[in-house]
N, C-alpha and C positions, 0 to 999 in steps of 0.2 A: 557596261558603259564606263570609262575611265574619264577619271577628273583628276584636276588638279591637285598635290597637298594643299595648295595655300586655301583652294575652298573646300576641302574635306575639312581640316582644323579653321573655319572663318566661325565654323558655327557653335555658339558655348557650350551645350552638347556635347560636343567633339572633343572640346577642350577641359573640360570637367572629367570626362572619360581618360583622355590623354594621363594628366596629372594624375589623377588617384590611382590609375593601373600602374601607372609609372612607381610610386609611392609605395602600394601594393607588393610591387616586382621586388624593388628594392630592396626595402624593408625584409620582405618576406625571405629574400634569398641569401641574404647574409643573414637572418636567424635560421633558416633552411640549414645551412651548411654543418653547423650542429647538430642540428635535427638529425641529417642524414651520418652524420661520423659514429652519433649516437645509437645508431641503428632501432631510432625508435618514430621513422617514421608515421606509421600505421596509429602514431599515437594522435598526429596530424591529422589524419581524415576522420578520426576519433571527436577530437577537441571541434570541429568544426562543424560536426553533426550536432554534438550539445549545444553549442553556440546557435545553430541555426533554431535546436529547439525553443530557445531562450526568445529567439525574436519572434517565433510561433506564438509563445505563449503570452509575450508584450503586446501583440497583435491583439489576441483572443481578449486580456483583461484590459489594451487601452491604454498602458504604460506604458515607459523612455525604452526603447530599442537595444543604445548601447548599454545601460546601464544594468537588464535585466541577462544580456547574451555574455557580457563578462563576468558574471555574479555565479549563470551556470556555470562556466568554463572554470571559475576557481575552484567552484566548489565541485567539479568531477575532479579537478587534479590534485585538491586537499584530500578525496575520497580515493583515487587513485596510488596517492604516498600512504595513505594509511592502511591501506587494505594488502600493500604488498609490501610493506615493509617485513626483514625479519627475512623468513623461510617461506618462501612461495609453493604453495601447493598445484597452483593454477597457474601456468606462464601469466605475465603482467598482459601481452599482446592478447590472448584470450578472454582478459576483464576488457579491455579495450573494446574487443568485438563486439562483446555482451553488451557494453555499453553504448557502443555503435549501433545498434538493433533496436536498445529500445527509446535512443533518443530522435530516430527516425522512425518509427514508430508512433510514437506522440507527435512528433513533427504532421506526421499524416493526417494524425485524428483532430487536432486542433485546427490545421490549414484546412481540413475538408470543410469544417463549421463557420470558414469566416468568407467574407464574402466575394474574395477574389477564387475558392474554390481550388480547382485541379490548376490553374492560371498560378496562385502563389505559392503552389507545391513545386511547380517550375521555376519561380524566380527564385524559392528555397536554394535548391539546388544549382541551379544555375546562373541566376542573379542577370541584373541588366544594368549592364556599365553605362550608357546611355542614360539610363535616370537620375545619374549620380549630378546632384545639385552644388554647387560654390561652397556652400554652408558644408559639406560633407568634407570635401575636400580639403576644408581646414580644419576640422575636428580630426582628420586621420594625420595632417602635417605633425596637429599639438599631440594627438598620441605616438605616431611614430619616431618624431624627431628626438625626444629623448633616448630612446629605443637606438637609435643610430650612435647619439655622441656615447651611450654606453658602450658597448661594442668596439667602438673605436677607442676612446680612450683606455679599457680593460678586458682588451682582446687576450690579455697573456694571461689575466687571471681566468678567464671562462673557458681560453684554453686550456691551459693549465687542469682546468679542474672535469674536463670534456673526455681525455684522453688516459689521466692517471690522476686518481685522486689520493691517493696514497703517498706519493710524490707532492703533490700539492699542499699535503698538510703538512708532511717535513717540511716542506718549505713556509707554515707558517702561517698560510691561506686559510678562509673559516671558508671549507667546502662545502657546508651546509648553506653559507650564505650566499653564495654565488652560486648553488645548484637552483634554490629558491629563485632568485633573481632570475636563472636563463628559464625555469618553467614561467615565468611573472611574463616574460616577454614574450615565447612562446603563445600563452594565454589571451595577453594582449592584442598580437598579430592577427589571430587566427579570429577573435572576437570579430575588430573592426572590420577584417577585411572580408567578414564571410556575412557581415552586414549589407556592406555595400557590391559584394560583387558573387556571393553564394558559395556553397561547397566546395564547387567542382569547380571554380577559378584558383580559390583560395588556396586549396590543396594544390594543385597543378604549380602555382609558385613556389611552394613554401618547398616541395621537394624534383618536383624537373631540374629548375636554372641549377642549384647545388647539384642534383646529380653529375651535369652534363658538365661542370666546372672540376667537378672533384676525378670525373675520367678522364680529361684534357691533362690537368695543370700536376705539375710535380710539385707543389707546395702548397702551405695552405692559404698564403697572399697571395699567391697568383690563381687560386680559387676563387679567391672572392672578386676579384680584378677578373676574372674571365664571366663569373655568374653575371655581372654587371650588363656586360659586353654582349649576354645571349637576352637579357631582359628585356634592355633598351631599342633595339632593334623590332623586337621579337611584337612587343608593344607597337609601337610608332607603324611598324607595316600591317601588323593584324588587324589595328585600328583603320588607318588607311582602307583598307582592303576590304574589308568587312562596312566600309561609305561605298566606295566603290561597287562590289558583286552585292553589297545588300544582303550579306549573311551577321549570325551574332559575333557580338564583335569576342565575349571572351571566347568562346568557341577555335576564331580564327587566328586567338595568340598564340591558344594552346596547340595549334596546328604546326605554328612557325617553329615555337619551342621542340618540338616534336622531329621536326624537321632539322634541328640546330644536333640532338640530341643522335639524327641518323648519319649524319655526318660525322658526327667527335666518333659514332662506334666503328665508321668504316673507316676511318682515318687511322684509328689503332688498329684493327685490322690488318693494314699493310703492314 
């Protein structure tokens, strides 16, 4: 049954959904786009498993949600700089794994014991954009929004220090301090947004929209100017759609995305 936008979005629900996936997208794909140049995606679905154990185990002892899911997240990627600093024995994407396994793992045994059961091993992962309350929505504005004027304002130096950091230091750059800062944001994203909306949304922005921008666009502004361009859409009809046919609504972004993604490859193709 097909309805209207103006009464798919009448309902706060809807509109609570809207804003935060929006915010989400955003956010997540212009720190994405590093992510992916960095080829350390995997670190992604990494950082968001921890995170989600974080709000497992807030659940289980009854503590603040965001407070305890960024406290993991720093502390796998403090654990993560130190352990592979130096001479790697182990590829780093390998600790990743390891770490990936047993934060869902614990994820399981916790979520099994509480009282939403095999129900919030599903929102774990999955997450329900639909629940997302006014109050959320502005706690992700006040954490992403610095997140954004950083970025904008010191795109040459995160640049700069993304692609050649060796360059970067001749140049006078404390690349230590700005590698800390793009994990800081990283950490951040992937916290809140796997709070409010699970693994498998989280991940899906943080590295789809940059992928599909970085195969399009010959630069790296017009990267982030097309990442924009596959979000906002991608969102606004999956939600749509997902009022409409009555399916999940992240489910149905990550469809559109998906779909934006099979295009950019046929289109280079020709």
């Amino acid at each position: 049954m097909w309805h209207s936008f103006s009464e798919a979005f009448s309902f706060p629900f809807m509109r609570n959904a809207l804003f935060a996936s929006l915010l989400i997208g955003i956010t997540s794909s212009i720190v994405g786009i590093y992510v992916v140049l960095r080829r350390i995606a995997f670190l992604g679905i990494g950082l968001a498993q921890v995170s989600s154990l974080g709000i497992a185990l807030a659940t289980y002892l009854g503590l603040n949600k965001d407070i305890l899911s960024l406290t993991m997240v720093f502390l796998c990627l403090v654990f993560l700089i130190m352990a592979t600093r130096g001479k790697e024995r182990v590829p780093r994407e390998a600790l990743i794994g390891v770490i990936y396994s047993f934060a869902l793992a614990l994820s399981l045994l916790l979520l099994s014991k509480s009282a939403k059961g095999e129900a919030g091993v599903m929102e774990s992962l999955f997450g329900n954009l639909l629940a997302i309350h006014q109050e959320d929505v502005r706690n992700l504005l006040i954490a992403f929004l610095p997140i954004l004027v950083l970025y904008l304002l010191f795109s040459k130096e995160i640049t700069a220090t993304s692609f050649d950091a060796e360059t970067a230091r001749a140049m006078g750059l404390n690349t230590q301090l700005w590698n800390f800062l793009f994990y800081l944001t990283v950490g951040v994203v992937i916290a809140f947004a796997t709070r409010l909306s699970g693994v498998f949304f989280s991940f899906s922005m943080l590295v789809i929209p940059p992928f599909i921008a970085l195969l399009a666009s010959r630069s790296l502004r017009m990267a982030f100017v097309l990442s924009l361009l596959v979000v906002i859409p991608s969102v606004v009809i999956g939600l749509y759609l997902s009022y409409a046919w009555d399916f999940p609504p992240s489910g149905m972004i990550v469809v559109f995305l998906f779909l934006f993604l099979s295009l950019t490859s046929m289109r280079r193709g020709h």
